[in-house]
N, C-alpha and C positions, 0 to 999 in steps of 0.2 A: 361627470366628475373625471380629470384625468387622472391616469393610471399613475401611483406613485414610484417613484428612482429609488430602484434596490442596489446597494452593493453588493459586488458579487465576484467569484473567481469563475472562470470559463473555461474549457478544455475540449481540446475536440483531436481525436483517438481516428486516424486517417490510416485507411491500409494501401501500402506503398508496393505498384505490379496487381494493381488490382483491373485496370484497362488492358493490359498484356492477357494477362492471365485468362481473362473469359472471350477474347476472339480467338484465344490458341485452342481450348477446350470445350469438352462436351457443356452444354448449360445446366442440367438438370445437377450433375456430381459438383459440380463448379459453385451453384448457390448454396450447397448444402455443405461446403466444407467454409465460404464465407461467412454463414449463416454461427456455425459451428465457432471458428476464431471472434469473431464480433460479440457472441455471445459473452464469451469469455472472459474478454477485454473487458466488457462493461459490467458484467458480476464482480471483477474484481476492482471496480472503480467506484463503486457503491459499498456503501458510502466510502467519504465522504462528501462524493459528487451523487447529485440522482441526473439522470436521462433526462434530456429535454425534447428532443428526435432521433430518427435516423436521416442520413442524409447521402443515402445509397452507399457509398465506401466510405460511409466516415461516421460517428453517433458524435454526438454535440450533448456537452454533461455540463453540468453547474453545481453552485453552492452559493448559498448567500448566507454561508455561517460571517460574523461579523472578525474573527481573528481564526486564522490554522496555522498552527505549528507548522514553520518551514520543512522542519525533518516529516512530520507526516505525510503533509502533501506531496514531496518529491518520494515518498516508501508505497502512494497510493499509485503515483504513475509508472516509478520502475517496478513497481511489483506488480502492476497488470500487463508489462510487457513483461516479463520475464514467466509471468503463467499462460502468456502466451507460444514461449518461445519452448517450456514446458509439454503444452498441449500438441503444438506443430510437431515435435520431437516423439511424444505420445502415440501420433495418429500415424505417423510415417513408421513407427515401430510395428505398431498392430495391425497396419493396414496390409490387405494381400491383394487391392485390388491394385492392376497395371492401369487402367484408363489412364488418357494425356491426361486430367483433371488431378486428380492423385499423386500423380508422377511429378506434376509441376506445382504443386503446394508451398514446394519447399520456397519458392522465386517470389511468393508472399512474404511483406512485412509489415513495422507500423512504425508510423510518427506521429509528437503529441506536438499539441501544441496549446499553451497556454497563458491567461492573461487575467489581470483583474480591474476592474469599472463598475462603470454604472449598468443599469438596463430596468427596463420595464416589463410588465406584462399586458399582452392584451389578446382579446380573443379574435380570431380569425380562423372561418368556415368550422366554427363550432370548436377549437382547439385553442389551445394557450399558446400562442408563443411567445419569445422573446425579442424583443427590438430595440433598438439605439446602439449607437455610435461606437461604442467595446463589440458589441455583437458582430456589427460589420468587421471591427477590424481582426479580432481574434478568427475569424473567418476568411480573412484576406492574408493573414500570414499562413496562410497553408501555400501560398505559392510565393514560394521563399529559394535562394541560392545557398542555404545552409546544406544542403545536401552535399554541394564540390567542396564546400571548406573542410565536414570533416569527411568527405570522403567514403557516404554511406548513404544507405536510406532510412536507418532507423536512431531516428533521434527522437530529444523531450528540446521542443525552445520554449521559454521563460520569456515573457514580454519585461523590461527592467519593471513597470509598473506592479505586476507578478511577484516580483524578486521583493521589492521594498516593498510591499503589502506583507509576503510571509515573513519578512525581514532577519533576512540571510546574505551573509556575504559571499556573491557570486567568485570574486575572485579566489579566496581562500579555499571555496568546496571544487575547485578546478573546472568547473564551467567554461564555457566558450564563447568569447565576448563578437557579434555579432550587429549588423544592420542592415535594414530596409528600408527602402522608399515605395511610401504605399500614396498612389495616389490619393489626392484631396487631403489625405492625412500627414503626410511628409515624413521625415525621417523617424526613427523607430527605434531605438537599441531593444536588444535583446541578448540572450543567454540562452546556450546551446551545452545538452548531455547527450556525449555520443553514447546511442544505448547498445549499441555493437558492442563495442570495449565493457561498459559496464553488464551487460553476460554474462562476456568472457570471463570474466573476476566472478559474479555471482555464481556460473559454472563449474567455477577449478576451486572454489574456497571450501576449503574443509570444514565438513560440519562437524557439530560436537553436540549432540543431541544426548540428553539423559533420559533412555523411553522408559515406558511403563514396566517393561521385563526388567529391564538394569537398574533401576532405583533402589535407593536403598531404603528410602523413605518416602512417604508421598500425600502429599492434603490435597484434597478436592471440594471444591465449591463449584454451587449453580448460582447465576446471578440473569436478574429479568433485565437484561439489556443489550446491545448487540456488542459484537464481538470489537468493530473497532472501537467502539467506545471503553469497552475494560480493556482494550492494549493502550490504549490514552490514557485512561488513569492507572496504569500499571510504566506506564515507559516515559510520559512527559512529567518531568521533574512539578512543575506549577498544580498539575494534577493529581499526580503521587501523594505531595504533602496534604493537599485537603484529605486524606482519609488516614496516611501513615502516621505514627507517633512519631513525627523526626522533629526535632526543631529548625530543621534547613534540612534542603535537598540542593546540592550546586553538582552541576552537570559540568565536566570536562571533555569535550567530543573532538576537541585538536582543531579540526577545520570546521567545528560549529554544523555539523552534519550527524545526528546521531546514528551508531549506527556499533560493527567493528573496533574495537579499542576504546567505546567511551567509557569513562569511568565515573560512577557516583559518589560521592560525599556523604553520606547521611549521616547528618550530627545530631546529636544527644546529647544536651549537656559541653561537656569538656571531653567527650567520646566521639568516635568518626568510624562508623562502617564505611571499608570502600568495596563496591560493587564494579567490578571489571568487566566489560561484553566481549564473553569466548564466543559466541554465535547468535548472529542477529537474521531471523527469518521474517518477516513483519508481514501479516497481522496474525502469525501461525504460532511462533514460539520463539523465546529469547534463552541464550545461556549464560547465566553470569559465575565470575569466581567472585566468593565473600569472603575478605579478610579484616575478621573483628578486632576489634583494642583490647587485644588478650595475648603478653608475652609469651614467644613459643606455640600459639592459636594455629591451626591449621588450616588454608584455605579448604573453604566447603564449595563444592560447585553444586551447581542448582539450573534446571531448566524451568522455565515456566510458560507452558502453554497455552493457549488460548482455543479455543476448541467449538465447535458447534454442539450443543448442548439439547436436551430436550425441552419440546416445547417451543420452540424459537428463542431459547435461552442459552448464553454461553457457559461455556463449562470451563472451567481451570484447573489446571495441573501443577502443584508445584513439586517435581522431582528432583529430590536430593539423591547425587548421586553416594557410591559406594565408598567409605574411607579406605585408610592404610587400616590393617587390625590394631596397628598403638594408638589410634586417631577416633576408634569408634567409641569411646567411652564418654570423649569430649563432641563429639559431634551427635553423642545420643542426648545428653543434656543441655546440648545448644539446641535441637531442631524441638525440646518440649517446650522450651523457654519460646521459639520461634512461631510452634503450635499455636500458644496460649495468645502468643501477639496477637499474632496472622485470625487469626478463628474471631477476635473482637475488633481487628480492623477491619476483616469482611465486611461484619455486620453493619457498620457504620457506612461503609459503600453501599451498600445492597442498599439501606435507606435512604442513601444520596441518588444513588439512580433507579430502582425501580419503579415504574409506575410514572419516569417523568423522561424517556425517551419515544418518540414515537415510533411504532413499529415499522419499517421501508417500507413494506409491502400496503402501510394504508395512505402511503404517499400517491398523488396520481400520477402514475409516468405513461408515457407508449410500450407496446406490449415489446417485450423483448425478442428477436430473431431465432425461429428453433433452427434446430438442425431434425433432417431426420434420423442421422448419423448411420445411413448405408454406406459410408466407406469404411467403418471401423467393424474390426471383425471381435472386438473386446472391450469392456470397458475399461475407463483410464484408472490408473490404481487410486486410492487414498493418496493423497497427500500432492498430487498434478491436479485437482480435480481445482478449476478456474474460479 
């Protein structure tokens, strides 16, 4: 019987200075700090990709979910470069060792590259892999001139196929419109994020986090599901409303990118909460301001975190932060009203997903890259952690 054509998005997470890098230094400090970044990369790229291999300076990830929210997808690949860039930052902090290997870490980077198709499974020398015609090519745009156009080595390209699979408009979210001639296969458009510049911006943006000491209030729920899944149904509008009492959720994100500045709708009736995003961390924590249909109402801000939980269960935090003192009287009787929501729309979630996502780790993947992590003299604090 042959093997049947799955749809599927691809990605393959390439580190850039990775041939320089190990004929300049020691080999032994040199695998264990690639070991160490790759790692990294690919913990935070799960989901909602799982590993398909490694493939020496590069891991090759998949998904054959049949639709991903454009904003997800593109928050799953800058957010595994940016805890990369994190961890690089981490380890050059902590480190005291001098070897050339350490020293030159920093001249490591990454580039993604991504596509959506067909493919198949099939078994070869007792393993699964992946084969046809997307696989070749998603693998063939790794050797691309997108690097002199924007002038860097760390990018995300989007195959146009990619683009109109997550169905997002490249031009509007400022993309970099881009092409290749791959043999046999012929011309190519694609779509380029310089992920230098976008750093920079995730770098210098100011957070507005409401922690667990500065709260003024705060509910917590365990839910048996993994973490990106409850920022799914906590952050995509289509997902939200399956378990919120809204009668509509419409999303305003400006360039169709959720993210900084979007603002929510939630109608009720002939009533409209809008939810404003003061700080978007994804898949860690969101900060919104709420201003309800209540004359003279005072915006309430709120973080909501998403958290690693016990038991391989996520934990949630919703942290109201602290009023004005004229403000807490009204904001004591809006968060009981909020309580009473939030506590029976849990439960309604919790029944939508428990018991019906499967746990990653009973997925079969390749085993992941350790490090042994002899160059760091510490570990990396909460919240860098890949």
């Amino acid at each position: 019987m042959l093997p049947k054509a799955e749809a599927a998005y691809f990605a393959i997470a390439d580190i850039s200075g990775y041939t320089n890098f190990l004929a300049a230094v020691e080999l032994d400090h040199a695998q264990d700090i690639i070991a160490d970044f790759m790692d990294t990369v690919v913990k935070a790229l799960r989901p909602p990709f799982r590993l398909a291999k490694f493939e020496g300076d590069a891991a090759f990830v998949y998904t054959t979910a049949e639709k991903i929210d454009g904003s997800l997808l593109q928050d799953a690949i800058e957010g595994a470069y940016f805890k990369f860039r994190r961890r690089l930052r981490s380890v050059r902090q902590a480190s005291t060792c001098e070897c050339q290997a350490c020293v030159a870490m920093g001249d490591l980077d990454f580039k993604f590259v991504i596509h959506h198709g067909e493919m198949v499974k099939q078994k070869m020398g007792g393993r699964e892999e992946l084969a046809g015609r997307d696989v070749i090519l998603v693998h063939r745009l790794l050797k691309n001139t997108v690097g002199e156009k924007i002038g860097g080595r760390a990018y995300a390209l989007y195959s146009d196929a990619a683009i109109r699979a997550m169905g997002v408009d490249p031009v509007a979210q400022g993309l970099i419109a881009h092409h290749e001639t791959i043999d046999v296969i012929g011309d190519v458009t694609l779509w380029a994020r310089d992920l230098e510049a976008a750093w920079r911006q995730e770098d210098a943006q100011t957070r507005m986090q409401v922690t667990r000491d500065d709260a003024y209030a705060m509910l917590e729920f365990d839910i048996a599901a993994p973490r990106q899944t409850v920022w799914e149904f906590f952050t995509v509008p289509g997902q939200w409303q399956k378990w919120w009492d809204a009668d509509a959720i419409v999303e305003d994100s400006g360039k169709g990118r959720r993210g900084l500045g979007t603002k929510n709708h939630c109608m009720h009736g002939n009533h409209t909460v809008i939810e404003e995003m003061l700080d978007w961390r994804p898949t860690d924590y969101f900060t919104v301001g709420i201003t309800l249909p209540i004359p003279g109402a005072p915006r309430i801000v709120m973080t909501r975190a998403v958290l690693d939980g016990p038991n391989g269960m996520t934990h949630l935090e919703l942290r109201v932060a602290k009023p004005k003192p004229k403000d807490r009287e009204f904001v004591d009787g809006a968060a009981a009203k909020y309580t009473e929501r939030m506590t029976k729309a849990i439960a309604g979630l919790r029944s939508m997903l428990e018991g019906k996502q499967p746990a990653l780790d009973t997925v079969e993947e390749p085993t992941l890259t350790r490090s042994g992590g002899r160059f760091l003299t510490e570990p990396v604090k909460s919240g860098e952690r890949g």
